[in-house]
N, C-alpha and C positions, 0 to 999 in steps of 0.2 A: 504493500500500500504506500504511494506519495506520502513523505511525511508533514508536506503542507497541507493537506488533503487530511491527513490526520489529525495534526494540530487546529485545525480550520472544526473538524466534529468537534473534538473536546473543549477547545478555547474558542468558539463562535466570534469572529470580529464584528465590534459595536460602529457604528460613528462616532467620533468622538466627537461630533457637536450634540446630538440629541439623544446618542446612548442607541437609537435602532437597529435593529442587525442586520451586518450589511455581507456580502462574501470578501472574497479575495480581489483587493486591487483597491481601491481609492479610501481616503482614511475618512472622508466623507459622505454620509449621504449625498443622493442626487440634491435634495430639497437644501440642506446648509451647503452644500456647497458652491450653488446658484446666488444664495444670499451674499458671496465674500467677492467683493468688489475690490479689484486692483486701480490701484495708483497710478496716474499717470503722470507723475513730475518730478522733479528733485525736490532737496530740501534743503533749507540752510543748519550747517554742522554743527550750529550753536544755539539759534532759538527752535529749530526744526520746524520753521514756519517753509511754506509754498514756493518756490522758487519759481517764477512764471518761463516758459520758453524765452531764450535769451537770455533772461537775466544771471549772471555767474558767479556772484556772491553774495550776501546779506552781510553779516558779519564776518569783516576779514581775517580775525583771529582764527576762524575755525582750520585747522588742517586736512579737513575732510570737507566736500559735498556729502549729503549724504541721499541716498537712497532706499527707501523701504516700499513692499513689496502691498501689505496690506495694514490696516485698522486693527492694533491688538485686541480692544474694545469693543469692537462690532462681530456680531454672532460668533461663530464657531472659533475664531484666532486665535482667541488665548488658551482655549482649550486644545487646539491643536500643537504649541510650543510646550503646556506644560505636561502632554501627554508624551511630546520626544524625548525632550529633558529629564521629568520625573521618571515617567514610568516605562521607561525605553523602548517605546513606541516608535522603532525604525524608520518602519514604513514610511512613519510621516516625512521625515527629511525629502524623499520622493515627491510627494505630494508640494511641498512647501516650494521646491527646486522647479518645477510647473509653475509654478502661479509665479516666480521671480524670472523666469523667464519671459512669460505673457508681458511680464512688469517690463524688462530689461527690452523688449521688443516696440514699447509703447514713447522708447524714449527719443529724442532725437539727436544721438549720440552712438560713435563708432566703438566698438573695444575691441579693434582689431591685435593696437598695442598696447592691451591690458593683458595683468596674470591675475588669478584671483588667490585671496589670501585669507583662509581661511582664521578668526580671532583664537589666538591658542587658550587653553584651561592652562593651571598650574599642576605640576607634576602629580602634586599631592591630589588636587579636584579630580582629574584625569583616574587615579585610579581610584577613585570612589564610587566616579559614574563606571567608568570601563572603556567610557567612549567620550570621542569630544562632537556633540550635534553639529557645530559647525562644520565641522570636517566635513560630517555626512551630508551635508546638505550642500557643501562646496565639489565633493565627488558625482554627486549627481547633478547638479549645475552647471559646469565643467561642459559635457558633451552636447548639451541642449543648447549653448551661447557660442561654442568653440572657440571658449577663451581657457587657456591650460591652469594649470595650478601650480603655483610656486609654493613650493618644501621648505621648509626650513627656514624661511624669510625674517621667522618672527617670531622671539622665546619669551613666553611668561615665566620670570624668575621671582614672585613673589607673590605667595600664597599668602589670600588675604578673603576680609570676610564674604562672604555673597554679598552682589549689591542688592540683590531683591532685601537683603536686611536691614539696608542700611534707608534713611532718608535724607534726603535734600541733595542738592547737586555738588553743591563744595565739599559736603562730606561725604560724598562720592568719589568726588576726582583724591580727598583726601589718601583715602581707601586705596585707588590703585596707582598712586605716585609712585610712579620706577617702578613699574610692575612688569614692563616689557621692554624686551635687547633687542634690536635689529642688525641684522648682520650687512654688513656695508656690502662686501662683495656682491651678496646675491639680490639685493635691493636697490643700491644705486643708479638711478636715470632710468628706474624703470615706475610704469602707471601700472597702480596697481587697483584691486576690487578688492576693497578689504571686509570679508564679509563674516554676518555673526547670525545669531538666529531672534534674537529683539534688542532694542534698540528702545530704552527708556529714558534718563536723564542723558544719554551719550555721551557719559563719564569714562567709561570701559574705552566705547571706540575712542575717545579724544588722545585717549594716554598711549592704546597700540596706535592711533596713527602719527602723534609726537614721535614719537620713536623711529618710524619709517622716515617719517620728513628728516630729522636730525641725522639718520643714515643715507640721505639721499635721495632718496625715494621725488618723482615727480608727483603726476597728478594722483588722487587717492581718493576714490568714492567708497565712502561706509556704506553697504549694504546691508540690510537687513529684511530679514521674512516681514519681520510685524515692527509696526514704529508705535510705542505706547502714548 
């Protein structure tokens, strides 16, 4: 017997927007997954306001444009990150890696000569979960956009606390000051897609894309599945 096919009897796959049982293949029902309406525009890397066609920055401090893919707040979203994250809920990296495409197609922007860069965990987080979401979601986004993925580009050397714990923005970027190395050779004069799976105060992305800029790095869009 197919051991998906087996797994699939005993562990029935739900939606993970409204819990109905659904088979093998989409982490959504048809009905929520009709409701989740992608983004069409940039954003500014620091108040995360609309960036209208043409316009190319809002606040010039930010090191990043950023990019998100949907509304972590509107239907099924945030039950979709915390169902990858928490409860390793694969699949969904798949699903998420669709819909930032749909996104990434909507834009009016080339990433011919981009690499995507997936946000690293800390050693320590890495083996708690066992996996880094981003990763997964950057390997299957990867072949959808035919933008490759850079290795190694970018190390979290400072385990620190979740920021889902923490509140306010300062004591967020507090949190992950120096918490990522970039390696100059492999990041230097290159545009990168530096991507994570949400995107809340954009404390996290500001520090890993500090770090890329001050190793050289050109242009740098934060991406992200869900922008909070």
């Amino acid at each position: 017997m197919d051991l998906d096919f087996f797994l699939e009897f005993i562990f029935p796959n739900r939606c993970a927007g409204c819990g109905a049982l659904i088979g093998q293949g989409p982490a959504l029902c048809a009905k929520c997954a009709s409701a989740l309406q992608t983004f069409d525009s940039l954003f500014c890397g620091r108040c995360m306001a609309r960036l209208p066609e043409g316009k190319k920055i809002c606040h010039s401090g930010s090191p990043f444009i950023l990019g998100a893919a949907i509304n972590y707040h509107l239907g099924a979203a945030g039950n979709l990150i915390r169902e990858l994250k928490f409860k390793r809920n694969k699949k969904i990296a798949k699903f998420l890696a669709d819909l930032l495409a749909s996104y990434l197609k909507k834009l009016p922007l080339a990433f011919a000569d981009y690499e995507i860069l997936a946000v690293p965990l800390s050693a320590t987080r890495q083996r708690e979960r066992g996996f880094n979401q981003a990763e997964l979601i950057a390997e299957e986004l990867s072949p959808l956009v035919s933008v490759p993925i850079l290795q190694g580009g970018l190390t979290r050397t400072k385990h620190s606390t979740p920021q889902s714990e923490i509140r306010g923005r300062k004591d967020r970027l507090r949190n992950v000051a120096g918490a990522f190395s970039a390696d100059t050779e492999l990041v230097s004069g290159k545009n990168i897609i530096l991507l994570d799976d949400v995107i809340t105060s954009g404390a996290t992305m500001f520090e890993a894309a500090r770090a890329l800029k001050s190793a050289g790095a050109e242009r740098i869009i934060g991406l992200a599945a869900a922008k909070a």
